[in-house]
C-alpha positions in Angstrom: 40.6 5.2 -17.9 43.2 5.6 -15.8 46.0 8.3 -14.9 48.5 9.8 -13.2 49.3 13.4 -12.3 52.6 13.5 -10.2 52.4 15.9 -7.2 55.3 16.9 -4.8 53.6 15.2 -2.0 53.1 11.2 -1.7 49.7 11.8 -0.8 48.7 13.8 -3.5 50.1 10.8 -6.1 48.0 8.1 -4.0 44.6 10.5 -4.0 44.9 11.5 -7.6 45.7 7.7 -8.6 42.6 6.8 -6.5 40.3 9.3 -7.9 41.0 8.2 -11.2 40.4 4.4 -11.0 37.4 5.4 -9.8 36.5 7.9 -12.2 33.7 6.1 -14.3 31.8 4.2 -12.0 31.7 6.0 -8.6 31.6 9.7 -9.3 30.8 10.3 -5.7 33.9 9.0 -4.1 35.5 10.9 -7.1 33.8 13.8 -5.8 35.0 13.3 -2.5 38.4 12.4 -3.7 38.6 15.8 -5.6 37.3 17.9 -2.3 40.1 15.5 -0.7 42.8 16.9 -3.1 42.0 20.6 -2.8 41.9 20.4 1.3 45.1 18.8 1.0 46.8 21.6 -1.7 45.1 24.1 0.6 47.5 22.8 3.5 50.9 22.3 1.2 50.8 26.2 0.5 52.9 28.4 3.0 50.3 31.3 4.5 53.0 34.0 5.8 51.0 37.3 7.2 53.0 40.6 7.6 52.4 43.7 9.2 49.1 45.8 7.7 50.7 48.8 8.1 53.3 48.1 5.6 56.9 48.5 5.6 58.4 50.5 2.8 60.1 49.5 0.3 60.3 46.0 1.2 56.5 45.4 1.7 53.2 48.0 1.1 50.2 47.8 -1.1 51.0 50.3 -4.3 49.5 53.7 -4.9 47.6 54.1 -8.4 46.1 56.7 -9.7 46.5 58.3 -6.8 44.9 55.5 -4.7 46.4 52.6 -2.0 45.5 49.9 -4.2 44.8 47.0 -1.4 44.4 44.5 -3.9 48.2 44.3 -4.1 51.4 43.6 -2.2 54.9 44.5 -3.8 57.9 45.9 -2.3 61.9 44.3 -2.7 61.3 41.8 -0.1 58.1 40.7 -1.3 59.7 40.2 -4.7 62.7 38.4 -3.3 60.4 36.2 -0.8 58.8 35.4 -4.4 62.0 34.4 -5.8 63.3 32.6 -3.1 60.3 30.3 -3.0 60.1 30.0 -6.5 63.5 28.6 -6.3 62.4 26.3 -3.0 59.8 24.8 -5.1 57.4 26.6 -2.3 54.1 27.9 -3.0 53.2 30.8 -0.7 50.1 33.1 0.3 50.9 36.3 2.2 48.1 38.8 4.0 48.6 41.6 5.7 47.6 41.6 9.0 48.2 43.6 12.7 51.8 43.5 14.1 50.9 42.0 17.1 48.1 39.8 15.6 50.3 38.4 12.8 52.7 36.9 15.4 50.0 35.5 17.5 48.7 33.4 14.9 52.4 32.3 13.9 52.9 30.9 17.2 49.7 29.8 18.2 49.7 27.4 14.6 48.3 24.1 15.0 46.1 21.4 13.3 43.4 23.5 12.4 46.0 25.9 10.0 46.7 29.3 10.0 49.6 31.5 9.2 52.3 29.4 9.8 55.3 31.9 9.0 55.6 35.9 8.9 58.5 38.0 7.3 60.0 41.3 7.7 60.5 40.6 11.4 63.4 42.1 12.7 66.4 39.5 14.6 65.7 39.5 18.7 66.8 36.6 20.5 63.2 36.4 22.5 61.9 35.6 18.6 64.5 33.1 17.9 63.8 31.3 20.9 59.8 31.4 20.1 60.2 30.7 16.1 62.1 28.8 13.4 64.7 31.7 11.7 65.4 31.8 8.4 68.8 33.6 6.7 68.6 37.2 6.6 66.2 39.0 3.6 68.5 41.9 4.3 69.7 44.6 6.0 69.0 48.0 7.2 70.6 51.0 8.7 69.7 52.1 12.4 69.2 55.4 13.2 67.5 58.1 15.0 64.9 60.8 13.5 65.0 63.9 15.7 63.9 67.9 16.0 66.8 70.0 15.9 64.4 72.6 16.8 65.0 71.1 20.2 68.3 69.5 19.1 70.1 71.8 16.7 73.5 69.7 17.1 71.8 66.3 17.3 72.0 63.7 20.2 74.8 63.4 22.0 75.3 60.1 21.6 79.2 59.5 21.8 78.7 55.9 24.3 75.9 53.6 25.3 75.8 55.4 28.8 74.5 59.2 26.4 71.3 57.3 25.8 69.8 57.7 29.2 70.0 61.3 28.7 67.1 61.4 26.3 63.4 59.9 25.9 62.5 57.8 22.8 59.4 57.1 21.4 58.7 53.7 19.5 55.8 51.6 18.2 54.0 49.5 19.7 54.7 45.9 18.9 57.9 46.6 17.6 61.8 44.9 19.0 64.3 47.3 20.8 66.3 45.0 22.8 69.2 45.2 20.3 69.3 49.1 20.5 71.0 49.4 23.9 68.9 52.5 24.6 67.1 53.9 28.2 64.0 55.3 28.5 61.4 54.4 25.6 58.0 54.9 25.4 55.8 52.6 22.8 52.8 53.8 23.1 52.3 54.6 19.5 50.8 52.7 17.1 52.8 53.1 14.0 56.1 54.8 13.1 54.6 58.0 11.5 52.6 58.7 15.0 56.0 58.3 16.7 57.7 60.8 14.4 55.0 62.9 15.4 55.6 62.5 18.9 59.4 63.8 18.4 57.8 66.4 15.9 55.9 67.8 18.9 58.6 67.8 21.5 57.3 64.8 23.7 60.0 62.6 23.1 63.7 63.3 21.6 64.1 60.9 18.9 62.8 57.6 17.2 65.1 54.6 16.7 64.4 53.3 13.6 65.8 51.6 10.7 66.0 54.4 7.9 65.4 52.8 4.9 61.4 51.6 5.4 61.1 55.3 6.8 62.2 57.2 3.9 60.5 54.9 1.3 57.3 56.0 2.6 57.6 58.5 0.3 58.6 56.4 -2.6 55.2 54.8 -2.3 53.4 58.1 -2.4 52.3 58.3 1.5 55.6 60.1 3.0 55.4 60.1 6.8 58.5 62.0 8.2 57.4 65.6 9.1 58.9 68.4 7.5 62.3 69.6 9.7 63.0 66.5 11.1 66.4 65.0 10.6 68.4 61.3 10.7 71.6 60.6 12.5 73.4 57.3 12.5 73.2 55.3 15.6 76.6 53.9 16.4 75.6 52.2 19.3 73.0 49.8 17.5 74.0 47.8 15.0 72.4 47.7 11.7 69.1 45.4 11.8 68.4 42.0 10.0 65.1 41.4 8.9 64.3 37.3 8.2 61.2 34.8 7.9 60.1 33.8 11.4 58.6 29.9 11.0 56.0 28.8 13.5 57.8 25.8 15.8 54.6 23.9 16.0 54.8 23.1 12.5 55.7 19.4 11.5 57.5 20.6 8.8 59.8 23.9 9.9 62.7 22.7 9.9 62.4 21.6 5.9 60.5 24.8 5.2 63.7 26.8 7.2 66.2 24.1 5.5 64.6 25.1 1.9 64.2 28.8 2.2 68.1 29.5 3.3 69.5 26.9 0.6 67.5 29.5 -1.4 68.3 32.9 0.1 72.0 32.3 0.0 71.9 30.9 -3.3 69.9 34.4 -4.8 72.3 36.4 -3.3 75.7 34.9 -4.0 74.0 35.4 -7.9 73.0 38.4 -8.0 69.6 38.4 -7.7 69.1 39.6 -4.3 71.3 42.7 -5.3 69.0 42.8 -8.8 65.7 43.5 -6.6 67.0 46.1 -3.7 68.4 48.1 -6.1 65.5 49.4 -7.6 64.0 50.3 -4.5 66.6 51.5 -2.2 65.9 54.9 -2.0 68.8 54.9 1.4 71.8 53.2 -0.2 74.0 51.4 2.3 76.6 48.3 1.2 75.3 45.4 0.8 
């Protein structure tokens, strides 16, 4: 008997039109043909990795029952992400992997597959010179955490030129070439060990987007010591956070083409606004 199933992909019609001519009398090329089609929908699916130490509210694994459930990845921007390719007609994976490893295997994608995209990565120009850029996911507010045990006013931060007064402390891995700031040391491996770091008088302040350090606590794993306060940073202006597509792909550009036709059509309808909203636990406009 013969049949059709239509696929997306030309050679997913020709393979499935093949297999089934073949069906009765030469179930060994039909076996083949079948291990053909799965390699092949294997390949069509988007693997994006992000950063394993999660990025609240837009991307963490959930707490239940007073667990980290691993199992699972939610946050806004993993729901959006799931809308947005929904709406591209794209079928996605996405793991959690190290920073710095994540972006590796974005650029170093080739014939042999890998993760071909990551998200949550915030806008530099080195990245948009290394990867395919997507449209914004959204925005976040930049600011600084500090000890006003050592700074009861704040930081003096009235121009560019006030930074080099004080010592920062970042993460490792992480972009700071948009925050126009002096000295800055990364040495720490995540954002909670940084806030330590100020906590403890060895540096003045972190730069930081506020939102994904304050939901921390939404997610039941809060990670800003007690004391410590926010300021506004004037002199950096608010971060963008987009999909980063590896260049070596042979299909970026229609991936990039797809997900923005996607992104700006979610939010001009709402639905980008829909999802943030009920994790925003910072609210800024939109």
């Amino acid at each position: 008997m013969w049949f059709v199933k239509l696929s997306r992909r030309g050679s997913f019609l020709a393979l499935r039109i093949c297999c089934a001519g073949f069906e009765m009398r030469f179930t060994t090329l039909l076996g083949m043909c079948g291990c053909f089609l799965s390699v092949s929908a294997q390949a069509d699916t988007l693997k994006i990795c992000d950063d394993q130490e999660g990025w609240p509210p837009y991307i963490y694994h959930p707490v239940e029952n007073g667990r980290v459930n691993t199992d699972k990845i939610e946050g806004a921007a993993v729901e959006f992400m799931t809308a947005v390719f929904a709406d591209a007609g794209i079928e996605y994976l996405l793991e959690l992997l190290p920073w710095k490893r994540c972006m590796y295997e974005v650029a170093s994608f080739g014939p042999s597959g890998g993760f071909e995209a990551f998200s949550n990565g915030s806008f530099t120009e080195e990245r948009a010179a290394t990867y395919l850029i997507t449209k914004p996911l959204y925005e976040t507010t930049s600011g600084l955490f500090y000890n006003p045990a050592y700074h009861p006013n704040g930081l003096d931060l009235m121009t560019v030129a006030d930074t080099k007064k004080y010592k920062f402390c970042g993460v490792f891995g992480y972009a700071y070439e948009n925050w126009v700031i002096g000295d800055i040391d990364t040495s720490a491996k995540s954002t909670e060990l940084a806030l330590k770091m100020v906590e403890a008088g060895r540096c003045d302040a972190v730069p930081t987007a506020i939102e994904p350090v304050l939901g921390s606590a939404a997610v039941g794993n809060p990670i800003v010591p007690a004391g410590l306060r926010i300021q506004t940073f004037e002199t950096a202006e608010n971060a963008t956070y987009h999909i980063y597509i590896s260049r070596a792909s042979p299909r970026a550009e229609e991936l990039r083409s797809k997900i923005d036709a996607s992104i700006a059509k979610l939010r001009q309808d709402g639905t980008h606004a829909a999802i943030f909203d009920k994790y925003q636990t910072f609210r800024t406009s939109d």
